[in-house]
N, C-alpha and C positions, 0 to 999 in steps of 0.2 A: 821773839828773838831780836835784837838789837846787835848793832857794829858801835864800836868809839873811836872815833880819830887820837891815832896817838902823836897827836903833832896837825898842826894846817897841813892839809893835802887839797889839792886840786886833781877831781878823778874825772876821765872820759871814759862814756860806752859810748864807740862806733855806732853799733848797731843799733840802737836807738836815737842817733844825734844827741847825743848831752852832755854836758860837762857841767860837773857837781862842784864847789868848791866847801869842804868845812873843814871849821875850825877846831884848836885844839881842844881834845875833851867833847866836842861834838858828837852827840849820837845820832843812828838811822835807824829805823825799825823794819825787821830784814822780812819777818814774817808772824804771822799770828795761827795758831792754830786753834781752830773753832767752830762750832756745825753752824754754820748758817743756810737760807736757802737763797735760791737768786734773786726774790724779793726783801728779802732782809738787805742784803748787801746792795745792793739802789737803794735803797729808803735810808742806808748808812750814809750811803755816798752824798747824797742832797744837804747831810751835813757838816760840808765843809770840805765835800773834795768829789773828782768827777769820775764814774768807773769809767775808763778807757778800754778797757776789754776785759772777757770774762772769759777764759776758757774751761773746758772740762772733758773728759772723754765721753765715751759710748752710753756710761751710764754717768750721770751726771752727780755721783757720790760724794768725788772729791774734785775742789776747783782749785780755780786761779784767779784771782782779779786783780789787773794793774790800775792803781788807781793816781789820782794825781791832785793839787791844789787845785782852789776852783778861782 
């Protein structure tokens, strides 16, 4: 799943300290849906961006990982 900027915008999330700036026609990739396991998703990460955290519930089915450039 991906976002388009329709137009330059400059966006802030508080809660994580950031402000995004993109431009127009600029895409984000919001989400991906895909089985991986938690060794797959590190060994993704090494290339070319850092997991920052990895959440998941009780039963570790289905995650979450925010990841970031490296």
């Amino acid at each position: 799943m991906r976002l388009r900027a329709n137009g330059a915008e400059q966006v802030r999330i508080d809660g994580a300290d950031l402000e995004v700036t993109f431009a127009d026609g600029e895409e984000m990739r919001t989400g991906i849906s895909a089985k991986f396991t938690r060794e797959a998703v590190e060994r993704a990460a090494r290339r070319g961006t850092r997991v920052e955290r990895l959440l998941h519930g009780r039963r570790p089915l289905f995650g979450l990982a925010f990841a970031s450039p490296r």
